[in-house]
C-alpha positions as CSV (number, residue, x, y, z in Angstrom):
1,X,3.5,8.7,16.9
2,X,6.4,6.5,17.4
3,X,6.6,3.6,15.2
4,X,4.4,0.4,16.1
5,X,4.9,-2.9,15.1
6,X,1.2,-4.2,13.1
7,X,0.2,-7.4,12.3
8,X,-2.5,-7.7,9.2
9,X,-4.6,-11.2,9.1
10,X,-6.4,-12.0,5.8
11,X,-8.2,-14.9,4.5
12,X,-7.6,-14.0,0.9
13,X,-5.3,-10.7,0.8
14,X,-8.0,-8.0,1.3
15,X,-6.6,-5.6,3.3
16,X,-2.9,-5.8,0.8
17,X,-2.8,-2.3,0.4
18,X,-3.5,-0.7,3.7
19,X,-0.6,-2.5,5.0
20,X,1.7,-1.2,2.4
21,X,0.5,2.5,3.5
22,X,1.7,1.2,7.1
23,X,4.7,0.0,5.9
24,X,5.6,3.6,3.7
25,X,4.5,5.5,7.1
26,X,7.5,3.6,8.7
27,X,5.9,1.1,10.7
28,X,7.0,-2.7,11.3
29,X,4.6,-4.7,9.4
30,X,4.0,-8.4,9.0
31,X,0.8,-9.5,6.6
32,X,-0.3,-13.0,7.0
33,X,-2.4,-14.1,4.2
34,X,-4.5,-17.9,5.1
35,X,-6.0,-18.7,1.4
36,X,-2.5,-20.3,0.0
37,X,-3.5,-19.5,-3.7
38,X,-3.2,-15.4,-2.9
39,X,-0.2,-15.9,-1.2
40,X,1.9,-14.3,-3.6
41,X,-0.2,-11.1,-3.1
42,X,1.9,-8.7,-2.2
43,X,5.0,-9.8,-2.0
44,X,7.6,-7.3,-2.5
45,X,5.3,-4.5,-0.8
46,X,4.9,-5.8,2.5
47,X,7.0,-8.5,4.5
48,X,4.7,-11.9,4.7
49,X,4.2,-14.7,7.4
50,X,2.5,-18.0,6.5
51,X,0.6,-18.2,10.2
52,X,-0.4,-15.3,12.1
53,X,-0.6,-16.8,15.8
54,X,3.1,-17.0,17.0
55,X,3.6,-13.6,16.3
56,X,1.1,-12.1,18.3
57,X,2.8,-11.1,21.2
58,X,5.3,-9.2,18.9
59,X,2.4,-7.1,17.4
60,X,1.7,-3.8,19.0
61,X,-2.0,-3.3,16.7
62,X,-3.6,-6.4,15.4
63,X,-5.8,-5.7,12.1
64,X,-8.4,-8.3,11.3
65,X,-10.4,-7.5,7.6
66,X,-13.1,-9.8,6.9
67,X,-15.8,-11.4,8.6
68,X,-16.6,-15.2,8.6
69,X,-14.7,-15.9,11.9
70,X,-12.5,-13.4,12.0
71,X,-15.0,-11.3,14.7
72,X,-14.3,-14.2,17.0
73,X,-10.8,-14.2,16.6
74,X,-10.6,-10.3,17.3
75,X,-13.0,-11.0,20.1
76,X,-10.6,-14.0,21.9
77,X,-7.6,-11.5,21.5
78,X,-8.9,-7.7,22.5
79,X,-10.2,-10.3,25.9
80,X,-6.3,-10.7,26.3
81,X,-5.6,-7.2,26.3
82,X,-4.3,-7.2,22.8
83,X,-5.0,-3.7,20.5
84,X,-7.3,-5.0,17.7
85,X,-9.2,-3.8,15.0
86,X,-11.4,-6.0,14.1
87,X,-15.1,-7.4,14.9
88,X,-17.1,-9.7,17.5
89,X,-18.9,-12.5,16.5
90,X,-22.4,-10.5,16.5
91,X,-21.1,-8.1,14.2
92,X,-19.7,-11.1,11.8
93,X,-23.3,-12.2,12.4
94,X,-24.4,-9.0,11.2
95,X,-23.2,-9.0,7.9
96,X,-23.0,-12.9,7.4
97,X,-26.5,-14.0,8.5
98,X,-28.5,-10.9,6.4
99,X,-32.1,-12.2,8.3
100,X,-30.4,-11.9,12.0
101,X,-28.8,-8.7,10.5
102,X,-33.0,-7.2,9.3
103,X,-34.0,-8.3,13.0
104,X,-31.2,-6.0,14.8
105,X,-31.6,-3.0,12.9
106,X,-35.8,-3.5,13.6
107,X,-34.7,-4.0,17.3
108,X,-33.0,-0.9,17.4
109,X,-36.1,0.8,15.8
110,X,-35.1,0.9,12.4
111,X,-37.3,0.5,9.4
112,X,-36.9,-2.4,6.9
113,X,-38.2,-3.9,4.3
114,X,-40.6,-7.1,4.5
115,X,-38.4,-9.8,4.1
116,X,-38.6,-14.0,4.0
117,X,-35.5,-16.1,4.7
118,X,-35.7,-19.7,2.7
119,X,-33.5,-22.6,3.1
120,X,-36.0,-24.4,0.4
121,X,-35.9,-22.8,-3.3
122,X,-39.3,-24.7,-4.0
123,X,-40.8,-23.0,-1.4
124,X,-39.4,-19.8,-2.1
125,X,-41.0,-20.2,-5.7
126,X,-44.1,-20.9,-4.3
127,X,-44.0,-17.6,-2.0
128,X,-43.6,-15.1,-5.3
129,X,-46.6,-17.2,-6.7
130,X,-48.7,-16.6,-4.1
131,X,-47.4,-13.5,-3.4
132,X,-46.6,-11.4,-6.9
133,X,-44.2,-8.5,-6.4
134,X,-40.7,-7.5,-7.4
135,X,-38.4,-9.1,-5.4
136,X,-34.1,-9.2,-4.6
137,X,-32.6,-12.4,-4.3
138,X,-30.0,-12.2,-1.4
139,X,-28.0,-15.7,-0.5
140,X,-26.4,-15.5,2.9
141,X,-23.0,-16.6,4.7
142,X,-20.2,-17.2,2.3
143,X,-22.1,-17.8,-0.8
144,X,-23.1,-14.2,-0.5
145,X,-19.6,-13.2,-1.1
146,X,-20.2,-14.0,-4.9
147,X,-22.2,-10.9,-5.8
148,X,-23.3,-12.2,-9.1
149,X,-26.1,-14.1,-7.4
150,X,-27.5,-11.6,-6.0
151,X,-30.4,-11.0,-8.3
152,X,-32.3,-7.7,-8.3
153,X,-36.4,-8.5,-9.7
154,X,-37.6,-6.1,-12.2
155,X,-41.3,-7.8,-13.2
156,X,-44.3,-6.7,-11.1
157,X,-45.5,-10.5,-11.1
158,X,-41.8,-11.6,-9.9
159,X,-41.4,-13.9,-12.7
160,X,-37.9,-13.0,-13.5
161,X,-37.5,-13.8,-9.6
162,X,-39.2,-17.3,-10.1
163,X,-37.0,-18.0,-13.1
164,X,-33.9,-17.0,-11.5
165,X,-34.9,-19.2,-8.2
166,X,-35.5,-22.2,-10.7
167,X,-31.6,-21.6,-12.2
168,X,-30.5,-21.4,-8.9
169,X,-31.8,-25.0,-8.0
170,X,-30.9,-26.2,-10.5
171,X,-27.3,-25.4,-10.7
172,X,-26.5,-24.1,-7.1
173,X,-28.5,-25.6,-4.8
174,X,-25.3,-27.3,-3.4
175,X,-23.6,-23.9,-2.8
176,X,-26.8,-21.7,-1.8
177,X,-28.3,-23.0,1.5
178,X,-29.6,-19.8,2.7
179,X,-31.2,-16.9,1.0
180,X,-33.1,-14.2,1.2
181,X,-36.3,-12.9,-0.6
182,X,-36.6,-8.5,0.4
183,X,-39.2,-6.7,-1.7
184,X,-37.7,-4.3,-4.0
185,X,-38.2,-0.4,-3.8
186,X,-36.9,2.3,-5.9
187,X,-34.6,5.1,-5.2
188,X,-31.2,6.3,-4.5
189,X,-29.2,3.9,-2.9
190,X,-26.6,5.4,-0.6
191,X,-24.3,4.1,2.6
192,X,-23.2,5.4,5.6
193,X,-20.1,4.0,7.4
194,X,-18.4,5.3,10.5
195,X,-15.3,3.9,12.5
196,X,-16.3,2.7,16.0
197,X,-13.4,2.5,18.6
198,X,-14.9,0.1,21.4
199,X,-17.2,2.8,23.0
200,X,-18.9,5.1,20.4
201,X,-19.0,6.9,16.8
202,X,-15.9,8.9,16.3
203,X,-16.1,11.5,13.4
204,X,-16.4,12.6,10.6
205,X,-18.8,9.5,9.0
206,X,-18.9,8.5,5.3
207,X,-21.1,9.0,2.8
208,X,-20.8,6.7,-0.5
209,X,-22.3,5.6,-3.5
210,X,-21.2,2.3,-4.5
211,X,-21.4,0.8,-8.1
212,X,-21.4,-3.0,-8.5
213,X,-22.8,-3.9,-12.1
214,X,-19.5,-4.4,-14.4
215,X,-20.5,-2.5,-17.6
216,X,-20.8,1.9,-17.7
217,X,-24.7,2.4,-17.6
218,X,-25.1,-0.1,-14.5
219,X,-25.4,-3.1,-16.8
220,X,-24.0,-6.5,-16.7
221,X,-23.6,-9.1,-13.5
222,X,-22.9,-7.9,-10.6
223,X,-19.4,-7.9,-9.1
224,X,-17.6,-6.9,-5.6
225,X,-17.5,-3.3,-6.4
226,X,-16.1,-1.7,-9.5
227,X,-16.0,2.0,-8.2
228,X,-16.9,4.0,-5.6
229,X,-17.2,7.9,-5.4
230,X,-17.6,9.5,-1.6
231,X,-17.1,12.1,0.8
232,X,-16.8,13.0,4.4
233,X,-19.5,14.5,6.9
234,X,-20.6,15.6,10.1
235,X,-23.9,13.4,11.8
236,X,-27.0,14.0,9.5
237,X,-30.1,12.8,9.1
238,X,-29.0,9.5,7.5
239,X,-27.0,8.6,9.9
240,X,-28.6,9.2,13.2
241,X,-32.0,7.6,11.9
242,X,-30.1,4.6,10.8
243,X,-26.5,3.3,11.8
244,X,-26.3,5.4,15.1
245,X,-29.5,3.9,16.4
246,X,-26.7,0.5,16.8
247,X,-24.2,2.4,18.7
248,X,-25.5,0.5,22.1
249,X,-25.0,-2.5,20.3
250,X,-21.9,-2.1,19.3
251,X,-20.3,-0.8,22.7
252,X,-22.0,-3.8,24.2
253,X,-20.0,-5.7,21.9
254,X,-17.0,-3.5,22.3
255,X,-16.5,-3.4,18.3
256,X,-13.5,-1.6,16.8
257,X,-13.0,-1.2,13.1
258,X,-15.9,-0.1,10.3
259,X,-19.5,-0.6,10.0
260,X,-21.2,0.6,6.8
261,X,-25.2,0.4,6.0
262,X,-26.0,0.2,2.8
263,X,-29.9,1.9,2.0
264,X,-32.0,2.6,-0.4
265,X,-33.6,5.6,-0.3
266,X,-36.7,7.9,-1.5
267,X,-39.4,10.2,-0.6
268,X,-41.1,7.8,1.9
269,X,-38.3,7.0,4.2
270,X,-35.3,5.1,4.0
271,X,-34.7,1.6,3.9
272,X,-31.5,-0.1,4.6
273,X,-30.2,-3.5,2.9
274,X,-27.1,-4.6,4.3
275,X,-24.5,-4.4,6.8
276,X,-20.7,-4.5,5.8
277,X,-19.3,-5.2,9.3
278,X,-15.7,-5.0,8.1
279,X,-13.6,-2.3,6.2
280,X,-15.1,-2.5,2.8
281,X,-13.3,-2.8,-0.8
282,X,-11.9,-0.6,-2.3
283,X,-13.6,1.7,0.4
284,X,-11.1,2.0,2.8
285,X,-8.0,2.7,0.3
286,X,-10.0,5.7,-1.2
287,X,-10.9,6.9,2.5
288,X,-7.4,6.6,3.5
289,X,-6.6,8.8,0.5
290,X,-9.1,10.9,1.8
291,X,-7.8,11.2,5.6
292,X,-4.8,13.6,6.6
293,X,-4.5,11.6,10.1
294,X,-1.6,9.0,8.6
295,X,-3.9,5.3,8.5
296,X,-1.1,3.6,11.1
297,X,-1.6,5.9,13.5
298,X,-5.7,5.7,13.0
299,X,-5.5,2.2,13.7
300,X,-3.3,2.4,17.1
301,X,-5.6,5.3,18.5
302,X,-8.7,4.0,17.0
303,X,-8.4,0.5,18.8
304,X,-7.2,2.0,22.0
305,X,-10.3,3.8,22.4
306,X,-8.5,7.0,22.6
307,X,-9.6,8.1,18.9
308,X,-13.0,10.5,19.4
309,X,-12.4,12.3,15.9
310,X,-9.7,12.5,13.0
311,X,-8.6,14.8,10.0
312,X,-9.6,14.4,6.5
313,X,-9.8,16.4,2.9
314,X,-12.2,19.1,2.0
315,X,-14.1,17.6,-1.3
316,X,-14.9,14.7,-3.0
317,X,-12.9,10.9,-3.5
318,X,-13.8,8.5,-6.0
319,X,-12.0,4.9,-6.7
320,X,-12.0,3.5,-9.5
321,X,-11.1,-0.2,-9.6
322,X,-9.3,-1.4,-13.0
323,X,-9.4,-5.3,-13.6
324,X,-8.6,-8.4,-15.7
325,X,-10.2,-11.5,-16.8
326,X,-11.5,-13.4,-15.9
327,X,-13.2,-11.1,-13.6
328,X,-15.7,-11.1,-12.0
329,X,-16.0,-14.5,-13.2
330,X,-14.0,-17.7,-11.5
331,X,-11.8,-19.3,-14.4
332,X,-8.4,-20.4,-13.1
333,X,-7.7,-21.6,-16.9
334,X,-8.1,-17.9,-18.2
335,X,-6.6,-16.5,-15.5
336,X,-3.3,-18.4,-16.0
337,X,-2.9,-18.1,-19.5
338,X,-4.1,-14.3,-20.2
339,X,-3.5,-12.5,-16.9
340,X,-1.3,-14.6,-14.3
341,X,2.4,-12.3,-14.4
342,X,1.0,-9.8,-16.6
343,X,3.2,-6.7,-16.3
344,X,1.2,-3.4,-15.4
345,X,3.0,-0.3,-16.4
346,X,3.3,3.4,-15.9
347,X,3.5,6.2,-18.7
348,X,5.1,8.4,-16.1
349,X,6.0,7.0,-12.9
350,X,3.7,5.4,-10.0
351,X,1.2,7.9,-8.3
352,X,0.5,7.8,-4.7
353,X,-3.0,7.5,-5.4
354,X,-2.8,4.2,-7.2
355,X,-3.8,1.5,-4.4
356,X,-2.7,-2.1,-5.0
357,X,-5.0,-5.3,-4.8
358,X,-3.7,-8.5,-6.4
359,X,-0.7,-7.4,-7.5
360,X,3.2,-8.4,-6.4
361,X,6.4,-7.1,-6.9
362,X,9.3,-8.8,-8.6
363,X,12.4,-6.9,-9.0
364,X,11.2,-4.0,-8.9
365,X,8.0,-4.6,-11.7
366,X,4.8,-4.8,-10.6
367,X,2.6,-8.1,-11.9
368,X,-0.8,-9.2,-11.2
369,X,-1.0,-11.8,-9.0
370,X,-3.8,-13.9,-7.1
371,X,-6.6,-15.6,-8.9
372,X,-9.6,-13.1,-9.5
373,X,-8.1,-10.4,-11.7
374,X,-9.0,-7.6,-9.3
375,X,-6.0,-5.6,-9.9
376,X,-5.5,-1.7,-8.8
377,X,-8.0,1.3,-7.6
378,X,-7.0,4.9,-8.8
379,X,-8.0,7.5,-6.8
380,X,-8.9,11.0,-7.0
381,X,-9.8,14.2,-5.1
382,X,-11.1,17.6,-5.8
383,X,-13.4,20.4,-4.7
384,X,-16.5,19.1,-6.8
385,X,-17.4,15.1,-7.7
386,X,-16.5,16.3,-11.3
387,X,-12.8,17.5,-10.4
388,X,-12.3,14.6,-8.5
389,X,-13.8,12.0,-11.4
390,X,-11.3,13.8,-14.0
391,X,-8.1,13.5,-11.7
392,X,-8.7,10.2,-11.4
393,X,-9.7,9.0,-15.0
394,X,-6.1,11.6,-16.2
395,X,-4.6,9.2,-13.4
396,X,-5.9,5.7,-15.6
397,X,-4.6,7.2,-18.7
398,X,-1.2,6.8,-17.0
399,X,-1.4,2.9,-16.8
400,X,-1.2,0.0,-19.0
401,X,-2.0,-3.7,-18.4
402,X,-3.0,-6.4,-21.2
403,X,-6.7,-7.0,-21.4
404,X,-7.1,-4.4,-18.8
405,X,-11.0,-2.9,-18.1
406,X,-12.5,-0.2,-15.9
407,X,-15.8,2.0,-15.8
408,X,-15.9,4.9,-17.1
409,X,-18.7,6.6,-15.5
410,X,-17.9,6.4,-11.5
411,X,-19.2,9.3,-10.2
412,X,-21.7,10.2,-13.2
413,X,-24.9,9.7,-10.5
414,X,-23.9,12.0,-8.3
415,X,-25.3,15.1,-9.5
416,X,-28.8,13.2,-9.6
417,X,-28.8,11.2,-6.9
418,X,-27.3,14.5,-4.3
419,X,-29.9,16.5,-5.8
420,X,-32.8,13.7,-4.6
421,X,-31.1,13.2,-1.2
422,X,-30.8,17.0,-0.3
423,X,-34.8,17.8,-1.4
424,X,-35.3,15.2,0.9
425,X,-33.7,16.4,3.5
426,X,-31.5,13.1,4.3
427,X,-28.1,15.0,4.2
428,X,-28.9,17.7,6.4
């Protein structure tokens, strides 16, 4: 493909490293970034803007990453004619409004589990009373971007749940105005994602196994994501009992761009949880580490409709995300004085599978930059989850940041969890 010229809106530097990949393929970029405290995000990888809107009629691709608004604004510019990845507002809806996201998937014939949406934490406390079970607390719209409250019940009686709720009113009441109550179930839990290009599924679809808790062992509060480990597949029974069951939907909406379901699964069926109606993070730099088909040209073909199926690695992928205090916690103080301009380093040169998140480039040195302390993903492949897990942990070893912190078990379920989901027939 001849060069394009692609135009990357963020709220808070998300999509950063996909756009560098752009830029190495040979593409024009321009990366406008709207938070001004992530602004310095990287800088000396991609060439910035500070407003996205005059340059729109320069852009061949427009790529949209988040949700939040950022559906509508897609929306308004794919109705000019514009090539855009990005959502509509129902699919922002999707992921930002988790009870209107429940009703859809049951509308399209999909199983979920019971849920109640509150607005009220005293009523919500009285609910587990009178109803005793183990429970996950779920706030929606932007409050449920801070994955730490999301709070996962463990006591048959929900009293854990009822405590929580009580913190939560006392201390966030201002921030948490809608939440969610879904009755927990055990099991695997799994996603499927797919690209959609306007009119259908295009193939291969993802399978991936996300770990959120900050600690090895699945311990500690929960974060964004701290590691992923995945791999590509043809349509199986996961996906065509779940996510493809919204294809009508999404053509109606003409969506173009990512969709994943996040489920949890088990002997008795399969239960989904979530919609990410967006690329997810780090998800899509370890897919594009996984794909043959160069990402720039993906996203030209992909949002002109003309993409049906593209080329990707044999194997396994898993992403490992390395990070910094304060995270996952929000502490500008820390964050200036221990990490702000901290140096990372390399042993032996810079792989190409080490993706960049809130990092910038100063002279040729790469610092950490932002606010959270979400720093790099490492990547690796192989044959077998194991392979893969050891080329990327060997790629760790090569890097060096003060203070810096990682898992060291991303990818250790996989041998369990594939071993449940095949007797159950759900990757078949």
């Amino acid at each position: 493909m001849k060069p394009k010229k692609f135009l990357f809106v963020s709220y808070a530097a998300l999509i950063t490293d996909i756009a560098w990949q752009v830029v190495k393929e040979g593409h024009e970029v321009k990366y406008c970034i709207d938070a001004v405290k992530e602004r310095d995000i990287g800088d000396g990888f991609v060439p910035k803007v500070n407003e996205w809107r005059s340059h729109v009629d320069w852009a061949d691709v427009i790529v949209f990453d988040d949700t939040l608004g950022h559906g509508t604004l897609a929306h308004e510019l794919r109705q000019k004619g514009k090539l855009v990845v990005g959502g509509t507002p129902y699919t922002d809806r999707l992921e930002d409004d988790r009870a209107f996201g429940q009703e859809e998937l049951h509308k399209a014939g999909i199983h979920i589990l019971p849920y109640r949406q509150f607005d009220n934490f005293d009523e919500a406390i009285k609910f587990v009373q009178e109803h005793p079970d183990r429970y996950v607390i779920k706030p929606s719209g932007e409050s449920g971007n801070v994955k730490r409250r999301l709070f996962v019940g463990d006591e048959d009686d929900g009293d854990d749940v009822i405590r929580v709720l009580k913190s939560y009113k006392r201390s966030l009441s201002d921030e948490i105005k809608l939440f969610q109550l879904q009755r927990r179930v055990t099991g695997v839990e799994v996603a499927v994602g797919a690209f959609f290009n306007g009119k259908e599924f295009i193939f291969p679809i993802n399978i991936n196994f996300e770990n959120k808790k900050l600690f090895p062992g699945n311990v500690g509060p929960s974060t964004g994501e701290m590691g992923t480990a995945m791999f590509w597949s043809n349509a199986n029974h996961l996906f065509t009992t779940t996510l493809l069951k919204m294809a009508p939907m999404l053509a109606r909406e003409k969506y173009v761009g990512y969709i994943d379901l996040n489920c949890i699964v088990n002997g008795q069926g399969i239960y989904p949880l979530e919609f990410t109606a967006r690329f997810g993070y780090p998800t899509i730099m370890i897919q594009q580490e996984g794909m043959t088909t160069p990402i720039g040209e993906f996203f030209h073909d992909l949002a002109a409709g003309t993409l049906t199926k593209f080329k990707v690695k044999s194997g396994f992928q898993i992403g490992v995300r390395i990070v910094v205090s304060p995270f996952p916690f929000d502490d500008v103080a820390t964050f200036e004085s221990v990490s702000k301009n901290a140096a990372i380093l390399f042993k032996k040169g810079i792989p190409e599978e080490v993706h960049i998140e809130d990092v910038k480039q100063v002279d040729g040195q790469w610092l950490v930059a932002g606010t959270s302390g979400v720093v790099l993903v490492v990547c690796g492949l192989g044959a077998t989850m194991r392979q893969a897990q050891a080329q990327a942990y060997a790629r760790i070893k090569n890097i060096m940041i003060p203070d810096m912190y990682y898992r060291d078990d991303i990818g250790e379920r996989w041998n369990d969890d594939t071993d449940r989901l095949h007797t159950w027939g759900y990757l078949r």
